[in-house]
BASEVEX-485403 format. One record per residue: residue number from 1; residue in three letters; z, y, x of N, C-alpha, C in turn. Coordinates in nm, 4 decimals. Last residue first. Example, Ala and Ser with C-alpha at 12.3 -4.5 7.8 and 13.67 -1.06 7.14 Angstrom:
<rs>
R,2,ser,0.7080,-0.2250,1.2850,0.7140,-0.1060,1.3670,0.7870,0.0030,1.2900 $
R,1,ala,0.7800,-0.5690,1.3190,0.7800,-0.4500,1.2300,0.7800,-0.3300,1.3200 $
</rs>
This chain:
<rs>
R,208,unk,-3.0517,0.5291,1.3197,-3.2247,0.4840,1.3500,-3.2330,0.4383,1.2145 $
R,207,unk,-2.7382,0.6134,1.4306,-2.8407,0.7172,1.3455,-3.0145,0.6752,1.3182 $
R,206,unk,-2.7159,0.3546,1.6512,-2.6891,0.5046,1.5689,-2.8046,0.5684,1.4917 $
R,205,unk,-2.6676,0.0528,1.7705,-2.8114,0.1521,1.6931,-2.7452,0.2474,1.6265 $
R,204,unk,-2.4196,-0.0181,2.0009,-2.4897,-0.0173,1.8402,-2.6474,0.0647,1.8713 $
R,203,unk,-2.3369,0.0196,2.2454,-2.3482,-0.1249,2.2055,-2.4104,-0.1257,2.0879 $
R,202,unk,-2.3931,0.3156,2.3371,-2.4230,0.1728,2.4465,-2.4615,0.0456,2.3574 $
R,201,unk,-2.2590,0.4304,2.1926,-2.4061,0.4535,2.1912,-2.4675,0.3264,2.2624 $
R,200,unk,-1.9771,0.3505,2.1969,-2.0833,0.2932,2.0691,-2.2281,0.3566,2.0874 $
R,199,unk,-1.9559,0.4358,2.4490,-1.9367,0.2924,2.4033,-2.0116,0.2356,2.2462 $
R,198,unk,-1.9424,0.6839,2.4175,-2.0569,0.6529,2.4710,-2.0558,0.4768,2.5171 $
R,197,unk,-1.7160,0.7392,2.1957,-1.8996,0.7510,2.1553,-1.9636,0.7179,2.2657 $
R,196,unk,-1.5369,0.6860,2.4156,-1.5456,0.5934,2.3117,-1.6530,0.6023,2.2163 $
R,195,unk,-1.5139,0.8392,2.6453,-1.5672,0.7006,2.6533,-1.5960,0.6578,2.5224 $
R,194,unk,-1.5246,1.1277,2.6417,-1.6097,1.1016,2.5945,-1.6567,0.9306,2.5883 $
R,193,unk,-1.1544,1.2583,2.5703,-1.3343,1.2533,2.6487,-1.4032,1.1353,2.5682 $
R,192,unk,-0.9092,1.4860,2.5943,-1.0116,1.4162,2.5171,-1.1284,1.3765,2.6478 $
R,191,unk,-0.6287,1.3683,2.7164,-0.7561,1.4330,2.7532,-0.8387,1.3646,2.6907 $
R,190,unk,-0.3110,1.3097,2.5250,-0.4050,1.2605,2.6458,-0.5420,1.3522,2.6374 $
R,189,unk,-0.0996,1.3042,2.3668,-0.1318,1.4116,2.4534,-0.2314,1.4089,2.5679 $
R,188,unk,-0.1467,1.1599,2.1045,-0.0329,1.0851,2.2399,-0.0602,1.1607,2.3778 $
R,187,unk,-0.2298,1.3261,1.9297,-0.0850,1.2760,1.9318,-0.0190,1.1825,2.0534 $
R,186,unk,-0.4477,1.4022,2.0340,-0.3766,1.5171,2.0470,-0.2595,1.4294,2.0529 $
R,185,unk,-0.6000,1.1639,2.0644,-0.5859,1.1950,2.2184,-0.4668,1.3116,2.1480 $
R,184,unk,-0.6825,1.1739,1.7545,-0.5221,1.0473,1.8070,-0.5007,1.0901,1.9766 $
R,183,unk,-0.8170,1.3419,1.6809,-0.6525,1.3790,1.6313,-0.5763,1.2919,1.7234 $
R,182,unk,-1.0369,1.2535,1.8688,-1.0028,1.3448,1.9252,-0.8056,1.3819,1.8522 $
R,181,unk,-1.0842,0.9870,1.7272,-1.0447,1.0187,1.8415,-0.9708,1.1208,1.8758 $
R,180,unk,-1.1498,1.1368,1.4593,-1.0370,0.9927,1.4709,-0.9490,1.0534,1.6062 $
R,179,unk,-1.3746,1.2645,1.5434,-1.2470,1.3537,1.4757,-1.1332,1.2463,1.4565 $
R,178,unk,-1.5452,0.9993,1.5475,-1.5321,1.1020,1.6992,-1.3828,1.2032,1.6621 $
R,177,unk,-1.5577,0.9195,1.3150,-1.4736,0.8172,1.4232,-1.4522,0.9340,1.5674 $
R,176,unk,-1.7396,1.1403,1.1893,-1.5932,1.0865,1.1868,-1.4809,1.0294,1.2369 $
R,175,unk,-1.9629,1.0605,1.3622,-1.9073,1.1928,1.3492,-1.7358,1.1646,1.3383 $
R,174,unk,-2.0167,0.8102,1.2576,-1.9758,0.8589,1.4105,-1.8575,0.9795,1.4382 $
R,173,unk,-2.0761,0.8339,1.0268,-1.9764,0.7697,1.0523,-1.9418,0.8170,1.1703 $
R,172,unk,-2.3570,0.9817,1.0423,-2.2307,1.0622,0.9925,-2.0715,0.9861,1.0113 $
R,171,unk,-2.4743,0.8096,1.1853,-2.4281,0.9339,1.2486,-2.3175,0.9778,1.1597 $
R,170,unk,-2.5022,0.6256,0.9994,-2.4000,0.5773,1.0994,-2.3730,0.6892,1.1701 $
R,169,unk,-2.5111,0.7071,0.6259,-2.5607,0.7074,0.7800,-2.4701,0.6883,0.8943 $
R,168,unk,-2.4458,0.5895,0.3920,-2.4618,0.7667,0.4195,-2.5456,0.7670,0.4906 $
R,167,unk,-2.3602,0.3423,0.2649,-2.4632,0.3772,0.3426,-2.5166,0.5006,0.3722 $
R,166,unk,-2.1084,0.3535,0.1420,-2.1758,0.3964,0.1146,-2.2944,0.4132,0.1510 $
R,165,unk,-1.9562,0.2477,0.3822,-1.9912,0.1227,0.2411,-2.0937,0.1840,0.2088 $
R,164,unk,-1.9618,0.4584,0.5997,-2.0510,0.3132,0.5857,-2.0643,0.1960,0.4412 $
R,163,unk,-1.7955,0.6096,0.4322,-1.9471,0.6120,0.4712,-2.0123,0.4947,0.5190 $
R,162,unk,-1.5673,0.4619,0.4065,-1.6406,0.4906,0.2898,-1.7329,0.5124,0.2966 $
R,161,unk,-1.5099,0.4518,0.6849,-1.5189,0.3800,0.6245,-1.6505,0.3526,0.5322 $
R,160,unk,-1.5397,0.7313,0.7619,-1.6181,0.6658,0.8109,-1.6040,0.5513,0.7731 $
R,159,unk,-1.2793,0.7788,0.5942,-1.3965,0.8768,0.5560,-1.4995,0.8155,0.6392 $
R,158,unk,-1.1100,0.6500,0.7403,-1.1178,0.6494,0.5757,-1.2560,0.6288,0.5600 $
R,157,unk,-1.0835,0.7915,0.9921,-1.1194,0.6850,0.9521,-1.1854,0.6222,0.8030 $
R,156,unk,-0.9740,1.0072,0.8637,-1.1427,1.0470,0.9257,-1.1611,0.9004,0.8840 $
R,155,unk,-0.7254,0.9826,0.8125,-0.8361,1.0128,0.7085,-0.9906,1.0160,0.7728 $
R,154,unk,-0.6238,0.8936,1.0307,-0.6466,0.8432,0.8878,-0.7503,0.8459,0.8457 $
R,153,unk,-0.6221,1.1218,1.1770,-0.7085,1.0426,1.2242,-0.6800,0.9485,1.1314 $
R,152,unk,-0.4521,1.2769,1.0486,-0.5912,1.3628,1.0362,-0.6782,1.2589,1.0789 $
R,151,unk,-0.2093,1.1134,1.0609,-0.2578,1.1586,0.9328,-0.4066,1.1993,0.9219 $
R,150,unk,-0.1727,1.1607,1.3323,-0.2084,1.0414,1.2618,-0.2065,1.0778,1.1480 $
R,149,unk,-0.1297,1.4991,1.3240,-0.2591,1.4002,1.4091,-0.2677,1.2679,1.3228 $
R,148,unk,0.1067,1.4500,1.2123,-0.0284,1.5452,1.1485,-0.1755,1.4869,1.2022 $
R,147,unk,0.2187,1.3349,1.3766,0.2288,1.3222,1.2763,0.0755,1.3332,1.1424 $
R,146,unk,0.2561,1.5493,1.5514,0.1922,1.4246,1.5759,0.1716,1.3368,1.4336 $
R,145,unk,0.4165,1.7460,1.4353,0.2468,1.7646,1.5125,0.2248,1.6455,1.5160 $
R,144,unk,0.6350,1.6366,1.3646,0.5459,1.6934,1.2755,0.4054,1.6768,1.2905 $
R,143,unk,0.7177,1.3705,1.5522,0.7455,1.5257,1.5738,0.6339,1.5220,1.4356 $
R,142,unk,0.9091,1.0692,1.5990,0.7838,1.1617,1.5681,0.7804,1.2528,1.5030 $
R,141,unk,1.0819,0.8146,1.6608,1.1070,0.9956,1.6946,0.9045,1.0006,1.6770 $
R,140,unk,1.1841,0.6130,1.4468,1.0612,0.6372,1.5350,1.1084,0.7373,1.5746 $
R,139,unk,1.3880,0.2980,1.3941,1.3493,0.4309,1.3683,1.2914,0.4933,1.4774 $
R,138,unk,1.3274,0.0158,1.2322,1.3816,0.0956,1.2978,1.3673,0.1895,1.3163 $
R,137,unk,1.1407,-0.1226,1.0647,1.2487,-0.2411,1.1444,1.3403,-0.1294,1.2515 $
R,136,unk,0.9444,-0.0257,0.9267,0.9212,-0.0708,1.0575,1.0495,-0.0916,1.1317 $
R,135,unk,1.1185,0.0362,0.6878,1.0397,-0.0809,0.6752,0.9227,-0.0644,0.7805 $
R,134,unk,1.2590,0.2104,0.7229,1.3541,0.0459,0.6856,1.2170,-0.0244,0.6770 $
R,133,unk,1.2732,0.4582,0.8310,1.2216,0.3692,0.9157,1.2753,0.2090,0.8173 $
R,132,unk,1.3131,0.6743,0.6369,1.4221,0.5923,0.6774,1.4088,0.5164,0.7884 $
R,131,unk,1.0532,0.6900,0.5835,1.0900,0.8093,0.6473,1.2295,0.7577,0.6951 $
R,130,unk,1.0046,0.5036,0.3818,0.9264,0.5299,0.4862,0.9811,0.6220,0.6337 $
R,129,unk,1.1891,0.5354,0.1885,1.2114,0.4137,0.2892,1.1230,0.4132,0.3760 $
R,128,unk,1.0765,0.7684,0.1350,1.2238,0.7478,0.1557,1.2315,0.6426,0.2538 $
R,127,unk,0.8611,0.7217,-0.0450,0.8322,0.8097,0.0875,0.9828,0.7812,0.1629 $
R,126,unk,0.9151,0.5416,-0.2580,0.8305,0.4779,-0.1507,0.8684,0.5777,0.0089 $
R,125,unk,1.0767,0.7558,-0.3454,1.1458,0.6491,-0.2909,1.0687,0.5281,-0.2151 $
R,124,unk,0.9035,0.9341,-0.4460,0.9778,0.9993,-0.3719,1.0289,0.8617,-0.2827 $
R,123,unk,0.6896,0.7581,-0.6188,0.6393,0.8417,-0.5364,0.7581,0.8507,-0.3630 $
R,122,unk,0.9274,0.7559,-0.8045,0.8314,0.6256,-0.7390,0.8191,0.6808,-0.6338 $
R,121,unk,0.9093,1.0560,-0.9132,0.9788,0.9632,-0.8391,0.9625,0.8303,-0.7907 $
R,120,unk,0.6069,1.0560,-1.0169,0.6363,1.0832,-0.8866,0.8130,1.0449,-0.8750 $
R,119,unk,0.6495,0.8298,-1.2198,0.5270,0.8083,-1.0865,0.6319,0.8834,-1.0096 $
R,118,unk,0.7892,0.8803,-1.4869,0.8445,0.7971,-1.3282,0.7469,0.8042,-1.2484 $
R,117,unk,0.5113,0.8502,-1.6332,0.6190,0.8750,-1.6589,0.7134,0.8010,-1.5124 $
R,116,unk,0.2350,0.8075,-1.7150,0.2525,0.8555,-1.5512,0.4188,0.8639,-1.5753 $
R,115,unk,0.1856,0.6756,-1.9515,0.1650,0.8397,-1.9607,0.2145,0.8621,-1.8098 $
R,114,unk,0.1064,0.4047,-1.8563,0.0169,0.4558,-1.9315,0.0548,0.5990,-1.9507 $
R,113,unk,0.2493,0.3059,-1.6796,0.1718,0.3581,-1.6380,0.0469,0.4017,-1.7334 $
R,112,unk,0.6154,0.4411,-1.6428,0.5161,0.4243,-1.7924,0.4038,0.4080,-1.6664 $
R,111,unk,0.9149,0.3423,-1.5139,0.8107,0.4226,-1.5219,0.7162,0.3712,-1.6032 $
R,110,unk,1.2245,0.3164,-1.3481,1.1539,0.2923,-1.4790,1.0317,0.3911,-1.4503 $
R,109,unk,1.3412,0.1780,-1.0671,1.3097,0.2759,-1.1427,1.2354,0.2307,-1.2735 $
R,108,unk,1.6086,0.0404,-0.8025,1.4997,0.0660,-0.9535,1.4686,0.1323,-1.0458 $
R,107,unk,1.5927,-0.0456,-0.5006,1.6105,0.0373,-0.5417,1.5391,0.0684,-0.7215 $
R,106,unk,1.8861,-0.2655,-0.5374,1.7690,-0.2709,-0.5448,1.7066,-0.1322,-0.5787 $
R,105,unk,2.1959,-0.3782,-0.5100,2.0967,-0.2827,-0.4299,1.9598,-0.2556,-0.3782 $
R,104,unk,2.1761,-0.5539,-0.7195,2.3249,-0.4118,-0.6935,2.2618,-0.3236,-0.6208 $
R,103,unk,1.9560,-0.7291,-0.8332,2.0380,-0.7311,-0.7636,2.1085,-0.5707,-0.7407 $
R,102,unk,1.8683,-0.8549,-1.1295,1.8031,-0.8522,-1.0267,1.9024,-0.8535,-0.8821 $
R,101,unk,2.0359,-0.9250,-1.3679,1.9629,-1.0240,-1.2768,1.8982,-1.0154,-1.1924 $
R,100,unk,2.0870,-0.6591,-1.4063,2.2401,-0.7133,-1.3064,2.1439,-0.8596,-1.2926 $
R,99,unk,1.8381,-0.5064,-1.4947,1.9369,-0.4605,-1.3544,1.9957,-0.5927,-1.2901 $
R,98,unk,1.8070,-0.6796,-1.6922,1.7362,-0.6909,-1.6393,1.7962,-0.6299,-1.4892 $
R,97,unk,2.0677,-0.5822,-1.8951,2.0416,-0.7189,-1.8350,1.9631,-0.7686,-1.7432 $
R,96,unk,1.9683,-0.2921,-1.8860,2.0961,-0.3386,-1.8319,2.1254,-0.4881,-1.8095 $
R,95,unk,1.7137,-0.3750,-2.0634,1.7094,-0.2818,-1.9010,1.8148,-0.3247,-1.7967 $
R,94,unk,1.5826,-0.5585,-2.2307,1.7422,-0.4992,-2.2100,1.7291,-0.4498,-2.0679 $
R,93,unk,1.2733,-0.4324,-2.3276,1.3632,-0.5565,-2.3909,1.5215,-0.5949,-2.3861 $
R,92,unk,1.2709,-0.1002,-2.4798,1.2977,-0.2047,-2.3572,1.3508,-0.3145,-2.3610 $
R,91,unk,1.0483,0.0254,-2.6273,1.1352,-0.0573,-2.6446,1.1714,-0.1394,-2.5620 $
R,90,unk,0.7512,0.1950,-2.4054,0.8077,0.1177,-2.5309,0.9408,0.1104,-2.5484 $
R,89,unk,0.7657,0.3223,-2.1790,0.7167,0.4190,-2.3462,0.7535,0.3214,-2.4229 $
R,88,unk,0.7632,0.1772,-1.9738,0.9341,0.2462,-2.0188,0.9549,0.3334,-2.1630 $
R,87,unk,0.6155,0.0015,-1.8311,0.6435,-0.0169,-1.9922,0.7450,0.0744,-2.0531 $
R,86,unk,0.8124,-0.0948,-1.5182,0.7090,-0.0377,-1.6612,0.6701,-0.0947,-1.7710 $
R,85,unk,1.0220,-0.0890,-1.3130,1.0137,-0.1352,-1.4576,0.9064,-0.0640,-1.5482 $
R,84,unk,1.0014,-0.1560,-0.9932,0.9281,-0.0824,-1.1007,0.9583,-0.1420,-1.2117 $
R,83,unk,1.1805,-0.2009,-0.7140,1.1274,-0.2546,-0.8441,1.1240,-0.1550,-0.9622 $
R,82,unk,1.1364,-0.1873,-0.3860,1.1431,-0.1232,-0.4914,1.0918,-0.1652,-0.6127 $
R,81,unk,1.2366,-0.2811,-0.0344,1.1340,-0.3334,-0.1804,1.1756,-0.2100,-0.2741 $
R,80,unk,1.2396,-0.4957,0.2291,1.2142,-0.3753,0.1838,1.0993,-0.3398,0.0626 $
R,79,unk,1.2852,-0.8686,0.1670,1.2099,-0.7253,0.2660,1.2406,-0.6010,0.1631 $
R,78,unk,1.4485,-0.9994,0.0021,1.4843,-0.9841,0.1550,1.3622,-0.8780,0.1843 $
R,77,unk,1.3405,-1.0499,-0.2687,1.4174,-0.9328,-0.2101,1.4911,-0.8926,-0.0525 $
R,76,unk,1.0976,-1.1401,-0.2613,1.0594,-1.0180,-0.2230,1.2083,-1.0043,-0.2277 $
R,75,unk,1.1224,-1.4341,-0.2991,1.0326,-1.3874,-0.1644,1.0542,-1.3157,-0.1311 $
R,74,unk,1.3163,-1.4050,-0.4703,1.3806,-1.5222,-0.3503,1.2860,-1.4656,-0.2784 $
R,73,unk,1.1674,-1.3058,-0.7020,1.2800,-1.2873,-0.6501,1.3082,-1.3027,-0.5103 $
R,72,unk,0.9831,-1.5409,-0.7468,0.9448,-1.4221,-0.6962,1.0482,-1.3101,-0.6506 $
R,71,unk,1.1726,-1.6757,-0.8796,1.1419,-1.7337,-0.8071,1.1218,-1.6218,-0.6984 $
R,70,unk,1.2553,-1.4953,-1.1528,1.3738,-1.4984,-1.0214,1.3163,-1.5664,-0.8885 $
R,69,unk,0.9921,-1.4947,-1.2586,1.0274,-1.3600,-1.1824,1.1189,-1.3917,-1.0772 $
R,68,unk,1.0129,-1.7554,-1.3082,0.9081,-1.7127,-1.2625,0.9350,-1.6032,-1.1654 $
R,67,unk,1.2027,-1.7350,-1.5588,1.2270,-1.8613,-1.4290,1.1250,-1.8056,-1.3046 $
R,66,unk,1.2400,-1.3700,-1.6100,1.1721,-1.5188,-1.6377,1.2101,-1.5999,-1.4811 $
R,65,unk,1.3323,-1.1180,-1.8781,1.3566,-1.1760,-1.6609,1.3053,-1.3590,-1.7126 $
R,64,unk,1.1626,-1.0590,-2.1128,1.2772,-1.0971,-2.1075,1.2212,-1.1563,-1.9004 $
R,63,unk,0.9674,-0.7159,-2.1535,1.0414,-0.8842,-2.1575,1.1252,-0.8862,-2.1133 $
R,62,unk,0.9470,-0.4717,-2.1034,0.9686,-0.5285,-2.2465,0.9743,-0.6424,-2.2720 $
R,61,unk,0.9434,-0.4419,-1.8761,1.0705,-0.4054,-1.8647,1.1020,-0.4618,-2.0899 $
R,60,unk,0.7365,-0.6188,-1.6415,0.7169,-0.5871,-1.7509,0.8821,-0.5331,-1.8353 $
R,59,unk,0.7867,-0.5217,-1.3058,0.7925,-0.6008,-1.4158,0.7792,-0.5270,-1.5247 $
R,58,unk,0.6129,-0.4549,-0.9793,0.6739,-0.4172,-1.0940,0.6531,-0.5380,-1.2131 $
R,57,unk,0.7489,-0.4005,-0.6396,0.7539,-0.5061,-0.7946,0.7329,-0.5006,-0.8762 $
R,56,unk,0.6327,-0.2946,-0.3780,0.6998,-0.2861,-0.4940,0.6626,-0.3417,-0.5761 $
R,55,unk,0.7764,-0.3937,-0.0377,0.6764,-0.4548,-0.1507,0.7205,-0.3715,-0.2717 $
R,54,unk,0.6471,-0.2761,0.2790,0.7099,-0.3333,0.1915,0.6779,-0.3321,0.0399 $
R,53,unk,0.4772,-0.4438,0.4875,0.6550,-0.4037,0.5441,0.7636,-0.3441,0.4640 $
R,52,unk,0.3374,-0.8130,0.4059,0.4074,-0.6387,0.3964,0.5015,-0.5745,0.4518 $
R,51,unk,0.3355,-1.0701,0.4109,0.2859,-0.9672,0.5754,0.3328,-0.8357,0.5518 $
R,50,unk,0.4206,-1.1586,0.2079,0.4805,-1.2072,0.3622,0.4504,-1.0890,0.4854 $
R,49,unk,0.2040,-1.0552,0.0087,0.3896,-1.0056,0.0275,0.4384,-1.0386,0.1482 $
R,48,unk,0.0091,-1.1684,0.1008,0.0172,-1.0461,0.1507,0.1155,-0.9984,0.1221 $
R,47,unk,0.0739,-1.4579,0.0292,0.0247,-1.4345,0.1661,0.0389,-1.2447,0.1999 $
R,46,unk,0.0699,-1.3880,-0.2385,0.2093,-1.4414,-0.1884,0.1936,-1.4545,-0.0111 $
R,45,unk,-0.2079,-1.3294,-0.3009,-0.0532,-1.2230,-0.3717,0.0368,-1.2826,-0.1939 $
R,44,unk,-0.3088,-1.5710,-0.2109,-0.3357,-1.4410,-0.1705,-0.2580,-1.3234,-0.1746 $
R,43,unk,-0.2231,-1.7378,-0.4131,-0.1889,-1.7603,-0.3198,-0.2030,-1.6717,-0.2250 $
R,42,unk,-0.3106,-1.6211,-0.6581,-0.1812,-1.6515,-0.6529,-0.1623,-1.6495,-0.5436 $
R,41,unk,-0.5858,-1.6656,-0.5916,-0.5672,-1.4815,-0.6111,-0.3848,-1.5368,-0.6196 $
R,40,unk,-0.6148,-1.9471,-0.5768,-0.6424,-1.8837,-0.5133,-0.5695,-1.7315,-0.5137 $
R,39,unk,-0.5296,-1.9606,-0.8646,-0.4272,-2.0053,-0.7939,-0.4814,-2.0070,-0.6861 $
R,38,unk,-0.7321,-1.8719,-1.0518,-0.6168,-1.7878,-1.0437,-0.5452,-1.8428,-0.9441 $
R,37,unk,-0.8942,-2.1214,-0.9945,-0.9518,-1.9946,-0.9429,-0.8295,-1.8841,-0.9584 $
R,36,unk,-0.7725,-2.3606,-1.1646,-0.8112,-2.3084,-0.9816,-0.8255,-2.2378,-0.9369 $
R,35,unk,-0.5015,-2.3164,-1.3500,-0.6593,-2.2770,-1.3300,-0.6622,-2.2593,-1.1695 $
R,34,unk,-0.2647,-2.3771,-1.3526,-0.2986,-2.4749,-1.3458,-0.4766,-2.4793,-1.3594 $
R,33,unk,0.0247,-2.1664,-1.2488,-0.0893,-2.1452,-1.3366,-0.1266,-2.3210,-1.2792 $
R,32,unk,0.3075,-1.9552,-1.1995,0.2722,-2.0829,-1.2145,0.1300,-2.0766,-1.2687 $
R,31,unk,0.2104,-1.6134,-1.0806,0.2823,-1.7111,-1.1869,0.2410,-1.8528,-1.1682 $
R,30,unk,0.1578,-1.3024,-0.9800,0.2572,-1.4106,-0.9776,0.2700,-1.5326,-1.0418 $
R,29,unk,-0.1472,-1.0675,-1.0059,-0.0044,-1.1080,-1.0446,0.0199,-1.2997,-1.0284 $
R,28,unk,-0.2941,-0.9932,-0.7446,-0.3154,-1.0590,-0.8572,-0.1470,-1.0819,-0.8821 $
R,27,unk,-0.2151,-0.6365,-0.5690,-0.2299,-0.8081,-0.6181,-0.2525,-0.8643,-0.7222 $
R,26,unk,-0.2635,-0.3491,-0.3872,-0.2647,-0.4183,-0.5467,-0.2703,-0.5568,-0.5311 $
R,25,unk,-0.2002,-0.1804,-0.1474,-0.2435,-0.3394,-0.1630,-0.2415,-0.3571,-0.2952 $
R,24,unk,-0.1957,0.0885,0.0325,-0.1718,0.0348,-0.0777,-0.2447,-0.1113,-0.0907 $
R,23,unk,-0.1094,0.2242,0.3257,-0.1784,0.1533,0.2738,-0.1161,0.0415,0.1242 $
R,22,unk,-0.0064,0.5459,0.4004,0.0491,0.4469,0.3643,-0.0973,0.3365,0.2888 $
R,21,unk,0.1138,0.8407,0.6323,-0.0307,0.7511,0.5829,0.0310,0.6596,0.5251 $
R,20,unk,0.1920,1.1196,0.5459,0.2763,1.0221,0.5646,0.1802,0.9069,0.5542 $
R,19,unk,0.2286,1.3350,0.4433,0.1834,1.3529,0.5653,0.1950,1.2073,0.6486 $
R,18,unk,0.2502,1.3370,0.1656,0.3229,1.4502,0.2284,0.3260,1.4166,0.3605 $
R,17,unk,0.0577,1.0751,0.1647,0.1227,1.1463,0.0566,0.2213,1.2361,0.2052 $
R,16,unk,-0.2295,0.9269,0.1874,-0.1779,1.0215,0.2845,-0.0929,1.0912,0.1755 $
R,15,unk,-0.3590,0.5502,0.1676,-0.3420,0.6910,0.0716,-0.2147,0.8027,0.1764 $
R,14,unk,-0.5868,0.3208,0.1364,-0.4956,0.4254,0.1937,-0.4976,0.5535,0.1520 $
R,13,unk,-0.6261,0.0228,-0.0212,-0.6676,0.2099,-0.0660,-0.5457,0.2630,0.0403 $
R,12,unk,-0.7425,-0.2790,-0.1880,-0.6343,-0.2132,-0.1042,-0.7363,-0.0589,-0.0856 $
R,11,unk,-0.6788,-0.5206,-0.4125,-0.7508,-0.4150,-0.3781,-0.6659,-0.3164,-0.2874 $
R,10,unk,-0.7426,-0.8579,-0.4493,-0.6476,-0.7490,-0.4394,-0.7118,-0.6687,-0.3963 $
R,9,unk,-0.8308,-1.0752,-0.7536,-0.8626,-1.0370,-0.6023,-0.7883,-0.9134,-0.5958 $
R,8,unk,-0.7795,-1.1459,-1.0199,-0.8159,-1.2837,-0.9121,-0.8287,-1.1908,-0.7756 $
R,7,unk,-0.6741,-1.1349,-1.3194,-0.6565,-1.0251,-1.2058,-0.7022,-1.1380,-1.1086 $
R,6,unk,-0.6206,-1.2976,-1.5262,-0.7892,-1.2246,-1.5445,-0.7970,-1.1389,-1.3640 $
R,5,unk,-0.3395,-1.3145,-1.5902,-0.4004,-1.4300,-1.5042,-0.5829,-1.3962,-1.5006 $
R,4,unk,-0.3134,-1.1700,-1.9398,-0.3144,-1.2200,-1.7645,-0.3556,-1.3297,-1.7085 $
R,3,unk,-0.5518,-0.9334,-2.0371,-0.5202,-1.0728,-2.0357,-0.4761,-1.1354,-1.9049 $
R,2,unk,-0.6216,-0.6571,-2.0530,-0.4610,-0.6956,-2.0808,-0.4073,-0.8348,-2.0850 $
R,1,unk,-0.7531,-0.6382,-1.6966,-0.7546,-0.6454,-1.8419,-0.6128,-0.6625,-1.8944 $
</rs>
């Protein structure tokens, strides 16, 4: 809603942008509070910034930098980060004051999320520090093809996810988890077979 401190639980969504799997986390927003139930969803925010590999920020760019924000500061600018200024359709409260209290090498963008304005650059500089390795602590050698594989076994996953929330059917989950398998034997070049459906025929009820 537009009332804060209304946000109490985080929502997470994997998402496959130019081949690239990435799990999204939404949070309850940040702040001192003195309601019990927001200072659960506070404490949850600040538990899943710790575990991220990395975080983007976004502030309101039509206020003023708060005692609050610089705190939130001190967590997120040691990891791999990107700060969002939205709100960029309005009147910016001072952009150039808001820069030099943040820090020199932050990466920051402006963006609207009411007309999409800045998304896909957003977009470009999430994929950047992905592809940089800065936020698995170093750098991978992985070929296209493989690539493609963990991407294709993503999405199956996903997709046997969503089928089970959805109660589709566990065959059809299967199905899915079986196209998991088979993308992830291509990326680490191993021989498909057949242990891992005849492990879940063994231990579950399929398709009854």
């Amino acid at each position: 809603t537009a009332v804060p401190g209304t946000t109490r639980d985080s929502i997470e969504e994997t998402v496959i942008y130019r081949g690239i799997p990435i799990r999204f986390v939404d949070t309850a927003g940040i702040r001192a509070t003195e309601d019990e139930v927001e200072s659960i969803g506070v404490g949850r925010s600040i538990r899943l910034i710790k575990d991220a590999d990395m975080c983007i920020w976004m502030l309101d760019s039509s206020e003023p930098f708060s005692d609050e924000d610089r705190e939130l500061w001190s967590l997120i600018g040691e990891k791999p980060h990107v700060v969002a200024l939205n709100k960029s359709d309005l009147v910016p409260y001072d952009n150039e004051k808001l820069l030099r209290e943040i820090t020199f090498n932050s990466n920051v963008i402006s963006i609207s999320a009411l007309n999409s304005q800045g998304i896909e650059n957003l977009k470009e500089l999430i994929v950047k520090d992905f592809v940089n390795g800065n936020t698995l602590g170093g750098s991978y050698g992985v070929t296209s093809r493989q690539m493609r594989g963990i991407s294709a076994a993503i999405s199956a996953l996903v997709a046997a996810r969503d089928t089970l929330v959805a109660k589709i059917g566990d065959d059809v989950a299967l199905a899915c988890i079986s196209d998991a398998r088979v993308a992830l034997a291509e990326v680490i070049g191993a021989d498909s077979t057949e242990d891992l459906v005849n492990r879940i025929f063994k231990d579950f009820c399929v398709g009854k």
